[in-house]
KENUTOR-600136 format. One record per residue: residue in one letter; residue number from 1; x, y, z of N, C-alpha, C, CB in turn. Coordinates in pm, 1 decimal. Glycine has a CB too. Layout:
BEGIN
{A; NUM; {X; Y; Z}; {X; Y; Z}; {X; Y; Z}; {X; Y; Z}},
...
This chain:
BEGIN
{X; 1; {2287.1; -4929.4; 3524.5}; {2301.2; -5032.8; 3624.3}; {2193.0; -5014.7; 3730.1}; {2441.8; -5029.6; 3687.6}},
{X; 2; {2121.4; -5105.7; 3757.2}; {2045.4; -5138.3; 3890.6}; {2077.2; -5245.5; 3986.5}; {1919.9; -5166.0; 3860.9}},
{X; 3; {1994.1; -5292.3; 4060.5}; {1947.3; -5383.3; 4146.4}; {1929.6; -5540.1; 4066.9}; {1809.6; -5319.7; 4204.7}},
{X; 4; {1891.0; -5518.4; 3985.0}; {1837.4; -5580.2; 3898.8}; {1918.9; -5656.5; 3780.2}; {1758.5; -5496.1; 3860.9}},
{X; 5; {2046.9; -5568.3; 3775.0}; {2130.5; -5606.2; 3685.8}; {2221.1; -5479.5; 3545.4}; {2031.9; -5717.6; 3629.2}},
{X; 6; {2278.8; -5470.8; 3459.7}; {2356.2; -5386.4; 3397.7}; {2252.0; -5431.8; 3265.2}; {2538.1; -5411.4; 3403.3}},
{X; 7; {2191.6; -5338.4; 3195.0}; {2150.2; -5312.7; 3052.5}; {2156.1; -5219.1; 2987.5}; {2055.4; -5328.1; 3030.2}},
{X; 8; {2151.0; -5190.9; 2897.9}; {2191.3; -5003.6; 2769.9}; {2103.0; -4972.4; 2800.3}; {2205.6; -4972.9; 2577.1}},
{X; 9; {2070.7; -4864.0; 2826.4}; {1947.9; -4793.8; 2841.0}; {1934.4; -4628.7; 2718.5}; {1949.6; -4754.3; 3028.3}},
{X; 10; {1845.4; -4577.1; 2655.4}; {1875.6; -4510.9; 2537.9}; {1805.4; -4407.5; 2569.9}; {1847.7; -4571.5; 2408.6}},
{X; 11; {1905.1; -4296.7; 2539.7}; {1802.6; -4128.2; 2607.8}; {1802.9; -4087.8; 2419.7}; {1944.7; -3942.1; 2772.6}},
{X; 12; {1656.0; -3959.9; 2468.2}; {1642.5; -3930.8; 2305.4}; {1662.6; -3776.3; 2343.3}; {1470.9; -3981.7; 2207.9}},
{X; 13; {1674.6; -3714.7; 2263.1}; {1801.8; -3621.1; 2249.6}; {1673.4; -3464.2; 2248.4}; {1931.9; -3663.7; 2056.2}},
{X; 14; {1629.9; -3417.9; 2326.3}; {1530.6; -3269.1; 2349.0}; {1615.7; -3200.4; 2227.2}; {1542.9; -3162.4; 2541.4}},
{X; 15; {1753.4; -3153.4; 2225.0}; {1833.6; -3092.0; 2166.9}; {1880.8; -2962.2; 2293.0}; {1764.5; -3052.5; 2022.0}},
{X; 16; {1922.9; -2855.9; 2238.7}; {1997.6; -2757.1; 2348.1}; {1872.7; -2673.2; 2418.1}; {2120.6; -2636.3; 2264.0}},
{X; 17; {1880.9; -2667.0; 2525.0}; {1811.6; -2559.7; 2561.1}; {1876.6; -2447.5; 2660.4}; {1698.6; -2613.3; 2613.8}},
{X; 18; {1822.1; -2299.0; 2694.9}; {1870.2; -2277.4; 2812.5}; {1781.6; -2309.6; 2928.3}; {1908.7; -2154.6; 2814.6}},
{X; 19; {1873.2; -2320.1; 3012.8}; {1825.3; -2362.0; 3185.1}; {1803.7; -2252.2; 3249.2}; {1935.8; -2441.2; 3284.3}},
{X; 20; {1718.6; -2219.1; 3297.4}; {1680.6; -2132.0; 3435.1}; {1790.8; -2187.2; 3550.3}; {1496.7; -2166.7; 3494.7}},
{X; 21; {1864.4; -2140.6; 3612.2}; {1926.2; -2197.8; 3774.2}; {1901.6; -2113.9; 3815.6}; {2067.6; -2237.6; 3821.8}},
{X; 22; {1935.3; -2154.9; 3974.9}; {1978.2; -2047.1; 4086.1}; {2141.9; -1988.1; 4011.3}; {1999.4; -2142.7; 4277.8}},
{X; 23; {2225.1; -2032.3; 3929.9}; {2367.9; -1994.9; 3943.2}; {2319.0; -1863.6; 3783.3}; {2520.4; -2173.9; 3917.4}},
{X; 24; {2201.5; -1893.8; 3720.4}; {2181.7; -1807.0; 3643.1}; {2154.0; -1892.6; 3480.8}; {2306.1; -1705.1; 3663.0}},
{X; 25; {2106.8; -1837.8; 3399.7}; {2092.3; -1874.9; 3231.4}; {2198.5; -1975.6; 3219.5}; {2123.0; -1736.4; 3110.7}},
{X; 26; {2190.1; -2130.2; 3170.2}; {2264.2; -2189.3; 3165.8}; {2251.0; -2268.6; 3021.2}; {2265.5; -2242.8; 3280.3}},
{X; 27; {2317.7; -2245.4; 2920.6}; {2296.3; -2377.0; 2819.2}; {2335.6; -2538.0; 2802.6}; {2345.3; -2339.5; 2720.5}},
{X; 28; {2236.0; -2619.2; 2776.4}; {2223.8; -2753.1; 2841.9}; {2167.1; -2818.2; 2719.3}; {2127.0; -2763.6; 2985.1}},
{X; 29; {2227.3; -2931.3; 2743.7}; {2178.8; -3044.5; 2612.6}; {2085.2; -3143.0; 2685.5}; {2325.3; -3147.7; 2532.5}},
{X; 30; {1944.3; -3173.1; 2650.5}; {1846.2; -3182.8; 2733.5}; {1808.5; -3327.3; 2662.5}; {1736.8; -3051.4; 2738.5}},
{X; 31; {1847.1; -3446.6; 2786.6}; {1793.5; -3575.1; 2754.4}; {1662.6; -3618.4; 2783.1}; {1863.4; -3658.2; 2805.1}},
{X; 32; {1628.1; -3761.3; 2766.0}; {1503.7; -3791.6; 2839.2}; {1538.3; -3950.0; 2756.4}; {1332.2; -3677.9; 2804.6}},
{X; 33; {1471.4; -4009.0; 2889.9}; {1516.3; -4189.1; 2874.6}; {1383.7; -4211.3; 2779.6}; {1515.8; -4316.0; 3062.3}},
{X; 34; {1392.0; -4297.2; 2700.6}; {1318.7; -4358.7; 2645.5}; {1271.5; -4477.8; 2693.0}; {1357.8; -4364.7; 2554.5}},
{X; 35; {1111.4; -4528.8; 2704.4}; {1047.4; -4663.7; 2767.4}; {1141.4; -4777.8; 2708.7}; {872.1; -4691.3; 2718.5}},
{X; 36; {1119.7; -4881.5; 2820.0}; {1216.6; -5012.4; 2761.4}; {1062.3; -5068.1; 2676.6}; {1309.4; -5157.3; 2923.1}},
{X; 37; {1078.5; -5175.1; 2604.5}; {1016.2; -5260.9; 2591.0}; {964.7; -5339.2; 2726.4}; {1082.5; -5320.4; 2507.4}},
{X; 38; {858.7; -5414.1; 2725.3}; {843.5; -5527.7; 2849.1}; {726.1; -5486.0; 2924.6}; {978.5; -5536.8; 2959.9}},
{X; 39; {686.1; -5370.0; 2916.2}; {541.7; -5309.9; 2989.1}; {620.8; -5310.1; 3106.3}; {375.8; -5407.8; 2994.7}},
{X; 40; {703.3; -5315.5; 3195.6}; {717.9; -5242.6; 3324.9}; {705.2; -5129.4; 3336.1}; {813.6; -5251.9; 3377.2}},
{X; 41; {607.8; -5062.0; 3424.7}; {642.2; -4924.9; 3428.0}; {767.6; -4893.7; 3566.0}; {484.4; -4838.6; 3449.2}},
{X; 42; {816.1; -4781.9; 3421.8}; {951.3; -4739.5; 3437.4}; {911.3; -4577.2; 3533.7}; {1040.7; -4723.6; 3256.6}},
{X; 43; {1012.4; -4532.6; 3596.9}; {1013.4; -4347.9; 3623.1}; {1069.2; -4291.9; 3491.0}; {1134.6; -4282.5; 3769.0}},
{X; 44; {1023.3; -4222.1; 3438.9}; {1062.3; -4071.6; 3379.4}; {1233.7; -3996.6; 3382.4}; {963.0; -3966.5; 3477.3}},
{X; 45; {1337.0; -4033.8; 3317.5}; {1410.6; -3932.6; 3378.7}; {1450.6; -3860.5; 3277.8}; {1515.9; -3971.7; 3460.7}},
{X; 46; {1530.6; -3774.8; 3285.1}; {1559.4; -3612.2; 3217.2}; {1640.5; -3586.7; 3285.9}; {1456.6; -3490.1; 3214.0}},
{X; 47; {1750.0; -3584.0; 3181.9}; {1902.2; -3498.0; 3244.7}; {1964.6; -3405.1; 3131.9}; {2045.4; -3622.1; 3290.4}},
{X; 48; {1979.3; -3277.6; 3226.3}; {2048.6; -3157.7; 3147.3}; {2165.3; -3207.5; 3159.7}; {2039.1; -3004.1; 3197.4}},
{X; 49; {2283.6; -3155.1; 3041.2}; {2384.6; -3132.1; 3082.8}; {2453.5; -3041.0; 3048.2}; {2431.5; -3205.3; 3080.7}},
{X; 50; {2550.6; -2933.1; 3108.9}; {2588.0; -2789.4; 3054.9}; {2723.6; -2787.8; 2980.9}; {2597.3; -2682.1; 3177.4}},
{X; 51; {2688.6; -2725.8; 2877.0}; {2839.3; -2672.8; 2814.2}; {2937.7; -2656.0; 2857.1}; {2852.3; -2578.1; 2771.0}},
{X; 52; {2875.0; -2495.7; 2871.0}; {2985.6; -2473.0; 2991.8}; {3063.6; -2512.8; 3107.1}; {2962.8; -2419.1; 3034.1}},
{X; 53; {2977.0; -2636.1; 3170.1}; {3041.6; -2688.9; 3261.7}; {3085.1; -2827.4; 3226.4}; {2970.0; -2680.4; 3371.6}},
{X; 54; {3136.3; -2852.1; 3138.4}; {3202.7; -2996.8; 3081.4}; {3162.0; -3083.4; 3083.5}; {3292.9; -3044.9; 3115.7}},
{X; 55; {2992.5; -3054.1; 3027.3}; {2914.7; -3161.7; 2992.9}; {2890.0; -3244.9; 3108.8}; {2973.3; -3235.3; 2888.5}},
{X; 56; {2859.3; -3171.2; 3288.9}; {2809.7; -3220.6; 3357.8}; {2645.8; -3191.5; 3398.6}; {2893.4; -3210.4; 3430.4}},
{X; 57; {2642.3; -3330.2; 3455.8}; {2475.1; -3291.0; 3467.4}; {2437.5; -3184.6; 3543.5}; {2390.4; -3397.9; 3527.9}},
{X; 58; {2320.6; -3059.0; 3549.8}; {2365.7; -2969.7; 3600.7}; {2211.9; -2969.2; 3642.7}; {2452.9; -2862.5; 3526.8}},
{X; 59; {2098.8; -3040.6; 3600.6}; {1971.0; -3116.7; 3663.3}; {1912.3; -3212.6; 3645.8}; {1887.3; -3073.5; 3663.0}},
{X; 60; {1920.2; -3308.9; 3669.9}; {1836.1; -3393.7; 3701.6}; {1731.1; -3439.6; 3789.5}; {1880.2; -3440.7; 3701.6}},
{X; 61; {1598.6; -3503.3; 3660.2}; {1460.7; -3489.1; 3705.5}; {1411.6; -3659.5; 3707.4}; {1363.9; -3377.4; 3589.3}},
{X; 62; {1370.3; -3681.1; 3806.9}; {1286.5; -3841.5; 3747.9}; {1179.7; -3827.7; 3854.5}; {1391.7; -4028.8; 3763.3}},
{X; 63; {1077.6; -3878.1; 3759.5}; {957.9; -3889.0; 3794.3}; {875.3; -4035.2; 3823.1}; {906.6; -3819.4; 3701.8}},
{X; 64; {770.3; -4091.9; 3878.4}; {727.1; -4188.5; 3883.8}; {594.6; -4208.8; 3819.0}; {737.1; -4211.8; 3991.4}},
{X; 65; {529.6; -4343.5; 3823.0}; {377.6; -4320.8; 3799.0}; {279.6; -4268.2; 3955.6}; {316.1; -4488.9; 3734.4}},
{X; 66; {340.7; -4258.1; 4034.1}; {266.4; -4233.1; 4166.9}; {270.5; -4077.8; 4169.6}; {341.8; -4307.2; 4308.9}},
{X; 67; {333.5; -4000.2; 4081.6}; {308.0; -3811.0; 4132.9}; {430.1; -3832.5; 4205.4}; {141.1; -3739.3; 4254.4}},
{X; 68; {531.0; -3865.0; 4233.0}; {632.3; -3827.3; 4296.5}; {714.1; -3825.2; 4210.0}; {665.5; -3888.3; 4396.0}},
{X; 69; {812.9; -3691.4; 4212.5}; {911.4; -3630.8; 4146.3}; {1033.1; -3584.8; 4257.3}; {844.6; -3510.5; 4065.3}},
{X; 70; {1156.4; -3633.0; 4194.7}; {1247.5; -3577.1; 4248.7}; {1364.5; -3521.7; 4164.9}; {1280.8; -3656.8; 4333.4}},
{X; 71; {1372.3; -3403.6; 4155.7}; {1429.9; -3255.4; 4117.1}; {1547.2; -3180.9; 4181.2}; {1327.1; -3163.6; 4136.7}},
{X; 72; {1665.5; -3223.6; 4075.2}; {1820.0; -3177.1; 4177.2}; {1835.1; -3085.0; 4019.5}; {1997.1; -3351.5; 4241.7}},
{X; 73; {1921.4; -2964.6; 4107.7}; {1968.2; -2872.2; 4016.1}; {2080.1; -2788.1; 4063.2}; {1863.9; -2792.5; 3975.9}},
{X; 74; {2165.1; -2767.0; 4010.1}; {2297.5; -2746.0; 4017.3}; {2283.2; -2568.0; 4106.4}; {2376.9; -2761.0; 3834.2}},
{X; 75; {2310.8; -2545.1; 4241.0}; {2357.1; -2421.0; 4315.3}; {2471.7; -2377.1; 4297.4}; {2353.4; -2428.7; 4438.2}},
{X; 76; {2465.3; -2254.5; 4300.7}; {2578.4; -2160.8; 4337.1}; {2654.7; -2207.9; 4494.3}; {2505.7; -1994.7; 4345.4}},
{X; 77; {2787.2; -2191.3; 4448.9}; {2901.7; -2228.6; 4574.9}; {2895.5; -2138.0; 4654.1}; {3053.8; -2241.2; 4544.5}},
């Protein structure tokens, strides 16, 4: 969902990896959006999500065509 309106959008599948955190070694099933059709340029995104933690996202990354990146990752409580 955007601004713009509700469409499917389709992530392609990295497969498992482990994560570096601050909370420590984490195993994560590692997405990444795939371009729409239409030539808009789109941002970049990439979302882990952890096993262990019930398949929540535990970082998420999206990037732009301008060099700006913004990078959230799951801290210790």
């Amino acid at each position: 969902a955007s601004f713009n309106g509700i469409r499917p959008i389709r992530y392609r599948s990295e497969g498992v990896e482990v994560l570096a955190t601050p909370q420590g070694a984490l195993q994560t099933l590692h997405l990444i959006r795939q371009a729409e059709d239409g030539g808009r340029e789109q941002p970049r995104i990439e979302l882990w999500y952890g096993f262990e933690q019930h398949m929540l996202p535990v970082r998420v990354r999206a990037s732009d065509g301008y060099g700006r990146t913004l990078d959230q990752i799951i801290q210790p409580m």
